[in-house]
N, C-alpha and C positions, 0 to 999 in steps of 0.2 A: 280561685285558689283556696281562698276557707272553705268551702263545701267539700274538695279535694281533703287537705287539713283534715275537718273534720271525720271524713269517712278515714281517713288514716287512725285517727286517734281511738272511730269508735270501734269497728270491724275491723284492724287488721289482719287478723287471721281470714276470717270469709273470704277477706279480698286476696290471701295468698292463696288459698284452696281454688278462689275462683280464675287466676291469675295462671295456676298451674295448669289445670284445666285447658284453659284458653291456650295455652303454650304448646302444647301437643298438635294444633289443630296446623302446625307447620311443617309436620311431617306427609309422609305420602298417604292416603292418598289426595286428601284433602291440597295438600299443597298451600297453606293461606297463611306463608309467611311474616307476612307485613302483621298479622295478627297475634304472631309469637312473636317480635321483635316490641310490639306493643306488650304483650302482657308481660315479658319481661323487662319490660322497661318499669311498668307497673310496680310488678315484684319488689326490684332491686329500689326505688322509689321509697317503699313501705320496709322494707327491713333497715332502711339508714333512718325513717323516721323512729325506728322503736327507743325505747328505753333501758335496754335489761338484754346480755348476753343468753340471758333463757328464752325470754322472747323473740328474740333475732334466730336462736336455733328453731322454734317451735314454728315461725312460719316459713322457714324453710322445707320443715320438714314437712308442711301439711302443703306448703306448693308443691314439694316431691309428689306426693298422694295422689293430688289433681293430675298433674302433669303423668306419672305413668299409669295409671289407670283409665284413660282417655287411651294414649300412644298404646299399649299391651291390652285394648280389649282383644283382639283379637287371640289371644291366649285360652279364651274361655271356650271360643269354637272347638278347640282339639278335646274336650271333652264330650262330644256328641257320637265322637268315634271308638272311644271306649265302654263298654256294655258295663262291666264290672263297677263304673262309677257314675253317680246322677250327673245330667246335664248340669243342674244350678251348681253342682261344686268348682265348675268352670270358674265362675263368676268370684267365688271364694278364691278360688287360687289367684285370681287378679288381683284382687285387693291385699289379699295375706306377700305377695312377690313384691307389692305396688309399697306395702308399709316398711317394706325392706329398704328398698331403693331409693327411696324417699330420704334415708338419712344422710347421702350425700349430697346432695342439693341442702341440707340443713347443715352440714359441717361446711359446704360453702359460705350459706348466709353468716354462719357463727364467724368464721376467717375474716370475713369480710368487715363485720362489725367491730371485732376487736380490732383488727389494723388500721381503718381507713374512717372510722363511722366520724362525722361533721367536716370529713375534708371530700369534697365532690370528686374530683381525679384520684385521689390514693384509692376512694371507696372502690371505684368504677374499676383501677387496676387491678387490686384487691380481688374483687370480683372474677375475674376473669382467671386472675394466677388461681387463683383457689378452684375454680370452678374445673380446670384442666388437669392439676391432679386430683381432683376427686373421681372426673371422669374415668383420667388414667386406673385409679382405684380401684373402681367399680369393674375394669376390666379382668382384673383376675384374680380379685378377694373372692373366697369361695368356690373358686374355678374360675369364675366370672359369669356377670352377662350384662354385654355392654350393648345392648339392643338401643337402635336409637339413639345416638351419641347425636348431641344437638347441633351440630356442624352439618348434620346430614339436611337442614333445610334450607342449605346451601349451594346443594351439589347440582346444581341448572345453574348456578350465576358464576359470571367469568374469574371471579377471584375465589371458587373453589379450587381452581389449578393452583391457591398457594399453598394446600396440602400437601403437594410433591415438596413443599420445604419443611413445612412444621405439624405437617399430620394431620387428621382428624381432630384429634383432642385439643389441636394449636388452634382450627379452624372454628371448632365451639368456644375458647376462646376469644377470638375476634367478635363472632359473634353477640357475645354477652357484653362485647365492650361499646359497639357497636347500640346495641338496646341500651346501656347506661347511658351513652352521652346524647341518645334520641328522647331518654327520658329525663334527662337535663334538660334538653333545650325546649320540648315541650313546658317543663315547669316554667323555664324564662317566658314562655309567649305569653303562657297563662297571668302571669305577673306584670308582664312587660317590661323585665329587666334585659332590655339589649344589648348590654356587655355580658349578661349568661349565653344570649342565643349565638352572639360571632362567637365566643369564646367553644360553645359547643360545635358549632359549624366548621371550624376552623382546626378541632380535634376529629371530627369526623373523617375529615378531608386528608388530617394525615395519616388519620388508620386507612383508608384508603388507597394510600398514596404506599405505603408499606406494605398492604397484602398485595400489590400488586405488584411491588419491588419483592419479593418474599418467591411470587409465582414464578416473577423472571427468572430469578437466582435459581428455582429449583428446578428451571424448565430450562436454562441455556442452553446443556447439553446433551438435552434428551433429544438425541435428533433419532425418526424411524429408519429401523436397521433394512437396509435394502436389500433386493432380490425379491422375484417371484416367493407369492407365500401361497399357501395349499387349497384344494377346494374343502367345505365345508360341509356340512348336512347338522342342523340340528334340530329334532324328533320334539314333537311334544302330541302324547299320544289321547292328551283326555282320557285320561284312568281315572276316577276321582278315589277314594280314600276308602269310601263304602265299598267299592267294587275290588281294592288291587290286592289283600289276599283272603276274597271269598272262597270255595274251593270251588270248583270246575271252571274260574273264570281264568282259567293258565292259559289258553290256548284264544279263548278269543281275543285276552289283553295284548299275547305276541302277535297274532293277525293286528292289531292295531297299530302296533309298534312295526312290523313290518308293511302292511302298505303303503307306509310313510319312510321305510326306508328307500325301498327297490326302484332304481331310476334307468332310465336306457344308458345314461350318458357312461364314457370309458376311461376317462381321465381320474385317477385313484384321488381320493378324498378323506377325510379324518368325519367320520361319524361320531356322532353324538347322542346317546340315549340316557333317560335321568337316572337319577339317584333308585337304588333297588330295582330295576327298570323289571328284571324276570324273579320267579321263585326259587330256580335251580343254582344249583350249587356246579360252577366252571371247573373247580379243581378236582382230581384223583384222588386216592389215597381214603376216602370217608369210607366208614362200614356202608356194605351195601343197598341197609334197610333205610339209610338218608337220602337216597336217591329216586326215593318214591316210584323204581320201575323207569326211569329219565337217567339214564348214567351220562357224563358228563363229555362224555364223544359225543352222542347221539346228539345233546344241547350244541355245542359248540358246532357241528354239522349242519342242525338249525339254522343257525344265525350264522357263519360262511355262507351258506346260500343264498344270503340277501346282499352279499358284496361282490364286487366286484375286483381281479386283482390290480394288487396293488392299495384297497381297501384297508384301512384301519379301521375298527369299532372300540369304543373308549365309553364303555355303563357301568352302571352303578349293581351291584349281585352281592349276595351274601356271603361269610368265609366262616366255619364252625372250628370252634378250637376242642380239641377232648384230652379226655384225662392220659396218664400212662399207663393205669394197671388195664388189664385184660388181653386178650387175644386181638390181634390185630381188627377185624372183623366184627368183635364183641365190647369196642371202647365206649364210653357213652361223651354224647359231646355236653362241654359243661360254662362253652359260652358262645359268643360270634361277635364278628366283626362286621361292621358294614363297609364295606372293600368297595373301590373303584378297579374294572381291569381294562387293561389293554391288549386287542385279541389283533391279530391280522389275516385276511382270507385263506391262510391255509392251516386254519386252526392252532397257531398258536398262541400262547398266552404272554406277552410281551413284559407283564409286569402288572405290580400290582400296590395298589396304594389303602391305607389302613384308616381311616377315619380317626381324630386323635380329640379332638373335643367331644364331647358325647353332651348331647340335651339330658340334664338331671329330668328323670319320671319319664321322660319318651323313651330315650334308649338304658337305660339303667334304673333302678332304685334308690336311691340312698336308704341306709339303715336297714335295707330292707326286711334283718329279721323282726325289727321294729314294725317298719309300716304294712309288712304281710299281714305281719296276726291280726290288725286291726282291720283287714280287706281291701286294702292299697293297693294298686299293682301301676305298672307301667300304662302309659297310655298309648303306645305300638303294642301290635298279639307278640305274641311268644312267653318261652314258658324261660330262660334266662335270660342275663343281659350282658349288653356287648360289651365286648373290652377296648380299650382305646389303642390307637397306634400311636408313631413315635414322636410325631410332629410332621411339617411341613416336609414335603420331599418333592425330588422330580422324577417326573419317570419318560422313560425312552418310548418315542410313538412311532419308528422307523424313521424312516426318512425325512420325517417329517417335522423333524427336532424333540425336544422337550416340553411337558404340558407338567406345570403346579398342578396340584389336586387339591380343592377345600371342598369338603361335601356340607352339602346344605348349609348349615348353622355355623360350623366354620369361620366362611366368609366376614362372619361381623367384625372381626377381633383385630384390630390395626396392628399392623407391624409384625403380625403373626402367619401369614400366610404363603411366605415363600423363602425355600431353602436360599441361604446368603451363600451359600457353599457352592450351588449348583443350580444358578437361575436358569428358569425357563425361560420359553418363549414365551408361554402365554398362560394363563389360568384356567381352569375348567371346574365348572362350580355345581355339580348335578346336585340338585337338590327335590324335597317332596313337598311344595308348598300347599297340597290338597290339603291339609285341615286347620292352616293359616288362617280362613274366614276370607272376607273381602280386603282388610286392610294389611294383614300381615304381609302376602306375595310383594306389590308395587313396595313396603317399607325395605324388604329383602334387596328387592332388588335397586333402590337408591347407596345401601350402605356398601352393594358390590361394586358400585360405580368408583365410589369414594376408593376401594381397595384399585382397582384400576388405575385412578390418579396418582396415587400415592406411589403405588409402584411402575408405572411408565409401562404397564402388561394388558393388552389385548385379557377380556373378559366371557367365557363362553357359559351359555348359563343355560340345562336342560330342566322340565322339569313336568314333568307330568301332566299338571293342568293350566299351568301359565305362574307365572311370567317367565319363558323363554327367551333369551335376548344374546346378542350378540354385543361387546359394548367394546369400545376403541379405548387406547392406552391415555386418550386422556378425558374417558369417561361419557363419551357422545354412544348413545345407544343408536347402532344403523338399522337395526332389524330389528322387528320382538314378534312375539306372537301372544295377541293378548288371555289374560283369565278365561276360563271355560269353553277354549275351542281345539282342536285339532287341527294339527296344520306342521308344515315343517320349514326351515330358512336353508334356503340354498346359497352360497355368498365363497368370497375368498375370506380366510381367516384375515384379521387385520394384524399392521405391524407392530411389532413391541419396540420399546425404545430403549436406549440407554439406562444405566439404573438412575433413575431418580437423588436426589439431596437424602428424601427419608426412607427410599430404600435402601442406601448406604448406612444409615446413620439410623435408621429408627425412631421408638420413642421417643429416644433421649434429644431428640431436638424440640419435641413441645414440652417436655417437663424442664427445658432450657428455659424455652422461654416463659415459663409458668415463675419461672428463677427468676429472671428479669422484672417482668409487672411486679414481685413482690417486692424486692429490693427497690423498685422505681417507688412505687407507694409506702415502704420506710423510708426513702430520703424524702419524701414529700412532704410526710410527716414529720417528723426530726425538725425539718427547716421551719414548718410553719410553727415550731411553737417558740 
């Protein structure tokens, strides 16, 4: 324990930068949980030993740093796609997103400090309340981007079903409380104080014993809604990101996408293809110099011919907005949407859903008149940026009930993903994880699991190059199709259940409980002085 000590007193900060670092490696794909459970044990360890409420900010913030720039390299990949900017500035924008993000994990440690610092359990509660609304925070200061919400290295183990009660945010949470009292009881062995280690053991046991009471409660009444559910098909065509809008590659990317549709079998099914799946434009109505000689029958024609009736198709196409002044004919468009639609074999268009989070620099600018001049541009081609839709909606798939739409990036944002007005059946999540890299896809698709749980909804997930998956309402992936291949999932849709505790209820059940740990950690205190 002096050498411990010691390196507390000489290197704190190294040790939180190295601690953050380490924490990350809990996420997908790595998966090496027990490693983040340790470094934040660490962590939290070294911020109660400090001295000085700057100090306790400062290695928060520099565990922040470790911790997302490990979790978000794969952020620097999506710059090898873009021509107009160098590969290495990839790497810059990690670190410049990473020093952002980084100061909530540093107004945790500062909460933590001031409320709880020399008492073990308020610190540990402390920790935890703080840690969930800063998360909550994080989700929509700015817009948001709650990438990796530290509950997600969770979501394999049987007490992420207490999400259905207190959410993602509640679930990271636990886990942070979880790493404090592991990092107690290691200091007791190390010392040999065995009224620290029952004392820890004993708290473990009832955090345990509550998120699994927490699961119950949220899962009672989730029972699956019965009846026959529908056949399935969902597409993943290995487009990669360099190839989907080369020019003459239209025709051989739809031959892709179609020989993975067209099946003998005659019983009508819900198709799946991903996010922007074709180039062409499905609606009417555009001048007719947008339809590049492809007018929107002839498409639609197309793609009828790979279904069969009674066939739904449900991809991902683009939607162009334009101005009012001109001739009908002679408008110019002066934005897009990236749209989900829903067609059925006899060409028509069923509906249509608006993508409503937009990735800042993928699908928009910020500043732009700012970051043009300087030679900035987006990192998707096009010459403007999309506009966003309204929010969460449902839309009618015939027979077949109702499907949520979150495209790609969407998905992360807890409690935001399905209209309260008008629940679906089930989720459909077409996304482009081609220039994700190796680690972004499998992180993608753990946070959609988590969306799954929470909400008691069947999760259908297309996407280009992988990770394709089909995932169950309580977050069990039955199918997938892994990174880099071609292939497609033939399956029944799975059942959706009852609304869940926190799809009733939302957030506001872990900023509840974020309520609780604090108040428990001021009585704690109050009493011990």
């Amino acid at each position: 324990m002096p050498i411990l000590t010691n390196l507390f007193h000489k290197y704190p900060f190294w040790l939180s930068l190295f601690a953050g670092a380490l924490s990350a490696t809990g996420f997908a794909p790595l998966g090496l949980w027990p490693l983040s459970l340790l470094a934040l044990a660490l962590w939290i360890a070294i911020v109660d030993s400090l001295e000085s409420r700057k100090a306790a900010f400062y290695s928060g913030w520099l565990f922040g740093l470790g911790h997302f720039v490990v979790g978000l390299n794969w952020i620097a990949k999506a710059f090898t796609f873009q021509a107009a900017m160098p590969e290495w500035l990839g790497y810059i924008a990690v670190v410049l997103l990473s020093l952002y993000l980084a100061v909530y994990p540093a107004l945790t440690a500062l909460g933590a400090w001031l409320l709880g610092k020399g008492r073990p359990v308020a610190f540990i509660l402390a920790f935890a309340g703080f840690w969930i609304i800063t998360e909550w925070l994080r989700s929509w200061v700015f817009s948001g981007f709650i990438w990796n919400p530290l509950g997600v290295i969770a979501v394999d183990a049987r007490h992420a079903l207490s999400a259905r009660s207190i959410g993602t945010y509640g679930l990271s949470g636990v886990v942070i409380a979880v790493a404090g009292l592991v990092g107690s009881a290691i200091g007791g062995i190390i010392t040999l104080q065995w009224r620290i280690i029952v004392r820890r053991a004993f708290d473990l046991a009832i955090i345990a014993i509550g998120a699994g009471t927490l699961a119950w409660i949220g899962s009672g009444d989730d029972l699956p809604n019965e009846g026959e559910q529908p056949d399935i098909t969902v597409v993943q065509p290995n487009i990669g990101q360099q190839d989907k809008w080369q020019a003459g590659y239209e025709e051989q990317n739809l031959a892709k996408l179609a020989g993975l549709t067209v099946r003998p079998e005659e019983e009508p099914r819900i198709l799946f293809w991903p996010e922007a799946a074709i180039p062409d434009y499905l609606e009417t109505g555009y001048p007719r110099r947008y339809y590049y000689g492809r007018p929107p029958e002839m498409v639609r024609a197309q793609l009828t011919g790979l279904m069969k009736p009674g066939d739904i198709l449900v991809l991902g196409a683009l939607k162009l907005e334009f101005g009012d002044t001109g001739a009908p004919d002679e408008r110019r468009a002066i934005g897009a949407r990236n749209s989900v639609f829903a067609m059925d074999a006899d060409q028509n268009l069923l509906g249509r859903y608006d993508k409503s989070h937009l990735v800042p620099y993928g699908e928009y600018l910020p500043m732009r008149p700012l970051l043009s001049a300087i030679g900035l541009s987006r990192l998707a081609p096009g010459d403007f940026d999309f506009w966003p839709g309204p929010g969460p909606q449902s839309l009618e798939v015939g027979p077949f009930g109702k499907a949520g739409l979150q495209v790609c990036y969407e998905i992360i944002f807890s409690g935001q993903v399905v209209d309260q007005t008008n629940r679906p059946d089930f989720i459909f999540n077409p996304s482009n994880d081609a220039w994700f890299g190796a680690w972004g896809p499998p992180q993608h698709l753990a946070q959609a699991q988590l969306r799954a749980i929470e909400e008691g909804l069947p999760i259908i997930r297309s996407t280009p190059t992988g990770i394709s998956a089909v995932i169950t309402s309580k977050g069990k992936i039955v199918e997938h199709i892994p990174m880099g291949q071609a292939g497609r999932i033939d399956t029944k849709l799975p059942s959706p259940e009852n609304p869940t505790l926190f799809a009733r209820h939302g957030n506001i059940l872990p900023l509840g409980l974020a309520l609780i740990l604090l108040i428990c950690a001021i009585a704690i205190r109050l009493r011990a002085r």
